[in-house]
Structures are given as structure tokens and as C-alpha cells.
C-alpha angles and dihedrals in degrees: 000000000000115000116181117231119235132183129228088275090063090244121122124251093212081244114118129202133220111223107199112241089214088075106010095041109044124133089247118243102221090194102058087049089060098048089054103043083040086061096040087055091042096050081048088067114101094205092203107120120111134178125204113244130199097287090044100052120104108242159121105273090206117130099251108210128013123279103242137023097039090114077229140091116281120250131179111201139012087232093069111108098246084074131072114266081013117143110278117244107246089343116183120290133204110266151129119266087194120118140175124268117175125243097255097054098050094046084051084056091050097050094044087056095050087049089045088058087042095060095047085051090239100135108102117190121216126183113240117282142164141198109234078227140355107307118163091177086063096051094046086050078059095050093051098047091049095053092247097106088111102028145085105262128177110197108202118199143208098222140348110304106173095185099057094043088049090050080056112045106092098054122100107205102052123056118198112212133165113248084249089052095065139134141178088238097049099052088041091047084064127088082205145017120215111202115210105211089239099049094069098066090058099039090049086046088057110041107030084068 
């Protein structure tokens, strides 16, 4: 699969790519897409949240009313959950949502999400390039000559470029991440993906084993 190079101006540099089908080509697996971005939302959950039940509520244990003879049900104690600030039944505990998936599988999602943008035509390649220092005007200039101003972009790139991640940093729509940083939600949560040239040999390296 041929993929033309631009620059940071949108323009082609007359250079092509070849995108390996093994990654970029496969008939995608929606289930294994699932599976991944089902484990990425659920290693987002805090799991911290916590409700008193009956044995954990402050409180007289004192049996409130008589047994017989009320005319009314019998009840034991004002911290039983029929009462107000009474226990809750099976309330929330504190725990982890996170579970395993194994390696193939999620490299199979991966893939399935690259092939996915592939077929909607939504992987853009750009040649390398760097900010002398921090400069979100000059990102936002890329953005702009490559069509994504007012679109969900995800950058990948070969290696740290701190610059570049820093410029942007304040914008909502596009994300910046290393090709060992990613992730299926994060290439499906994005309208479009921008290749940087040296991203691909990393991210063919990792995902054709």
C-alpha cells in the first residue's frame, strides 16, 4: 500500500511510502478492537468509590419500636436500609475494573484499527520535522495546511520530540504520542492519523511479529 509523503506545508515531496499490508491491510478483527479499547476505558476507572452498609453506618443499635402490636412492620435498628441514613444493600467497594488481555490480541487490535483508517483513507504521511522551541502558532499553521484545523488528529511519532508534543499541547482536538506509546483507542478516537515518516518503521517492527 502506497502512501505519498508531504511536508509541514501539505505539499508533496514527489517521495512515496510502503505501508506493510501485514499491519496497514488486514481484514480487521471488531472484536478484538473491542476487547482492547474495553480494557483502555476500564484501566481509566479509579475504582475508588465506596458506600457505608449496614455494619459501617454510625448509629444506636438499640431496637427502635417494639416487636408486636405497632400495626407496622418490625424493624431492629435505624441503621437498616429501609431507614433514612440507614446502611446501603450491596452498596459500591473499593476495586480494580482492569483485566488481562494477551499480547496478540491486542497487537491484532492495533493493527485492525490502523487498516480501519486505511480503508477510510484517513492516514496522512509527513516527512520528519521539529520547533526550535515550543510554538503552538506553528503547529496550528500544520494543522491548517494539512486540512485537520477542525478535526480529531492523532500525530505519532518516531521518537520524543518534546517540542512538537509541548506546541501541541493546549489544543483539544489533536493528541501527539510516540509509536511505543500507542493505543487502539487512541488511533480510533481520531478523525485522522499523521504519520511521521519515522514513526512507520517502528510501528511495522512492532506489530508484523
Amino acid at each position: 500500500m502506497e502512501v505519498k509523503v508531504l511536508d509541514i506545508n501539505g505539499k508533496e515531496t514527489g517521495r512515496k511510502v510502503n505501508l506493510d499490508d501485514t499491519v496497514f491491510a488486514i481484514e480487521p478483527n471488531k472484536h478484538a478492537v473491542y476487547l482492547d479499547v474495553k480494557q483502555y476505558l476500564a484501566n481509566q476507572r479509579q475504582g475508588t468509590h465506596k458506600a457505608k452498609e449496614r455494619a459501617e453506618v454510625a448509629g444506636s443499635t438499640r431496637k427502635i419500636k417494639k416487636q408486636k402490636g405497632t400495626g407496622t412492620a418490625r424493624a431492629g435498628s435505624k441503621k437498616s436500609p429501609l431507614f433514612k441514613g440507614g446502611g446501603t444493600v450491596f452498596g459500591p467497594r473499593p476495586r480494580s475494573y482492569s483485566f488481562k488481555l494477551n499480547k496478540n490480541l491486542k497487537r491484532l487490535a492495533r493493527k485492525s484499527a490502523f487498516s480501519l483508517k486505511a480503508q477510510e483513507s484517513n492516514i496522512i504521511v509527513v516527512e520528519d520535522f521539529t520547533f526550535e522551541t515550543p510554538n503552538t502558532k506553528k503547529f496550528i499553521n500544520v494543522l491548517s495546511s494539512l486540512g485537520l484545523e477542525n478535526k480529531k488528529s492523532l500525530f505519532i511519532l518516531g521518537d520524543a520530540n518534546k517540542n512538537v508534543y509541548l506546541s501541541s499541547r493546549n489544543l483539544k482536538t489533536t493528541s501527539v504520542v510516540n509509536s511505543t506509546e500507542l493505543s487502539t483507542y487512541a488511533i480510533l478516537n481520531a478523525k485522522s492519523l499523521v504519520l511521521l515518516e519515522g514513526s512507520i518503521e517502528t510501528i511495522e517492527a512492532n506489530l508484523s511479529k
